[in-house]
C-alpha positions as CSV (number, residue, x, y, z in Angstrom):
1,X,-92.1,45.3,197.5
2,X,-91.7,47.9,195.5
3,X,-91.0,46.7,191.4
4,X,-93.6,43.6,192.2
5,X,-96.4,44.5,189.4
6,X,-98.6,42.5,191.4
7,X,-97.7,45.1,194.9
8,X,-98.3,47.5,192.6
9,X,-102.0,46.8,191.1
10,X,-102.9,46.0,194.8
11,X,-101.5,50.0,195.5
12,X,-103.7,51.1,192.8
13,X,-100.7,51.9,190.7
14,X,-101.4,50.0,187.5
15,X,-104.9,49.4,186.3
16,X,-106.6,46.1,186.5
17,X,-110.1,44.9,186.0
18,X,-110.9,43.9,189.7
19,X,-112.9,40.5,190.1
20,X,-113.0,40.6,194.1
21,X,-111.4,42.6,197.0
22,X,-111.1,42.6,200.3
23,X,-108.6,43.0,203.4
24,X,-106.7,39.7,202.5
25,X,-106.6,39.0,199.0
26,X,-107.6,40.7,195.5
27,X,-108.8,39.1,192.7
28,X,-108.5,40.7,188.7
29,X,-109.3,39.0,185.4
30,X,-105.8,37.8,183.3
31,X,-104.7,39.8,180.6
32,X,-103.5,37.1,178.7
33,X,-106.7,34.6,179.5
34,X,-106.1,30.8,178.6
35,X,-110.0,29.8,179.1
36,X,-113.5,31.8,179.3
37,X,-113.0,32.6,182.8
38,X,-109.1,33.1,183.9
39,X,-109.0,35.3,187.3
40,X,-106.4,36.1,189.4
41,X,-106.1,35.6,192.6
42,X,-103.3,37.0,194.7
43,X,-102.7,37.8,198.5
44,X,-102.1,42.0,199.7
45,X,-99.1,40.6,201.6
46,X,-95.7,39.9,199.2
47,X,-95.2,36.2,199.3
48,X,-92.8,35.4,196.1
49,X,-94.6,32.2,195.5
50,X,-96.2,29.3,196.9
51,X,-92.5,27.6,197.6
52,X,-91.7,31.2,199.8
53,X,-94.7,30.7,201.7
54,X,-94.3,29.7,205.3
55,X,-96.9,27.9,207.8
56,X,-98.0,31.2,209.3
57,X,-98.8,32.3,205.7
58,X,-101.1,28.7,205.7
59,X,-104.5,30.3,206.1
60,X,-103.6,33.2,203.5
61,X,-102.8,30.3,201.1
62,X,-106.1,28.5,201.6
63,X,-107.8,32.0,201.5
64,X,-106.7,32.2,197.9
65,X,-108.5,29.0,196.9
66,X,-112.1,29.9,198.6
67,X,-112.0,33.2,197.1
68,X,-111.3,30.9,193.6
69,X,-114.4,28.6,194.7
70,X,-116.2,31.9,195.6
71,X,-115.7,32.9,192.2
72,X,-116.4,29.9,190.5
73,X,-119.5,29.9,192.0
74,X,-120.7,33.2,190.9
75,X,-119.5,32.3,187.7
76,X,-121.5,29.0,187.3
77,X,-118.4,26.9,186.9
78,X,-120.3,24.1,188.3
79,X,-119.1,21.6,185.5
80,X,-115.3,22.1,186.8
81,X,-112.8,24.7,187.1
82,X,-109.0,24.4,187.5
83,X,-107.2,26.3,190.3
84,X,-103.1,26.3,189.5
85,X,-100.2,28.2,191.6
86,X,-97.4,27.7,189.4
87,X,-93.6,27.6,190.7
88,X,-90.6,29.3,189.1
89,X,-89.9,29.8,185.7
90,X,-90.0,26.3,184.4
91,X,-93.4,26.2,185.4
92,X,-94.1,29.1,184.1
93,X,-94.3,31.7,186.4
94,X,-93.4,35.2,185.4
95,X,-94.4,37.3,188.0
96,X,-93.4,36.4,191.3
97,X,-95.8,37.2,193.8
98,X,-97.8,34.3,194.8
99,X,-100.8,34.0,192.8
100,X,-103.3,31.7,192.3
101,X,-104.6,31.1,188.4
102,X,-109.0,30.5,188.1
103,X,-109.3,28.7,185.1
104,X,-113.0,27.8,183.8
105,X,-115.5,28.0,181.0
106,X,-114.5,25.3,178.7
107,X,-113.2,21.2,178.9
108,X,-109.9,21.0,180.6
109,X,-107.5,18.5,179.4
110,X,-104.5,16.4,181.4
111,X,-102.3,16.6,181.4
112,X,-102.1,20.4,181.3
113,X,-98.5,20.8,180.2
């Protein structure tokens, strides 16, 4: 897609401060971070958001979350992280290309909203 900031920070078009890469997904730290550690995670393929995504587009989906644990991990988030996709505007989505938020470093609290 060709005005989808995300599309275009996977094309190398717009700077970002890369986490992890590979053929199926990218990961880059959050400009606006909400915790210690707030990465990312976003397939190369254009899905608009987790309610777009269809079941061949399952496996990319749960690729997102074991490059988050994968992350986590290297992170020593071992006392808990947060992993959050959210859904249209009310939820607070602004950029709509699926992506998956890594939230970590400090006490969570619930509800989140």
């Amino acid at each position: 897609m060709t005005d989808c900031l995300f599309c275009k920070i996977i094309a190398g078009k717009i700077p970002s401060k890369k986490v992890y890469e590979d053929e199926k997904a990218l990961a880059f730290e959050d400009i606006n971070p909400q915790a210690p550690t707030h990465v990312l995670i976003i397939p190369r393929k254009h899905i608009a958001g987790i309610d777009q995504a269809t079941d061949a587009e399952a496996e990319l989906v749960g690729y997102c979350q074991l490059v988050a644990a994968k992350i986590a991990r290297e992170r020593k988030l071992g006392h808990g992280f947060r992993t959050v996709y959210n859904v249209g505007p009310d939820a607070g989505q602004t950029v709509f290309h699926l992506h998956l938020h890594l939230l970590g470093g400090r006490k969570m609290s619930w509800p989140p909203g």
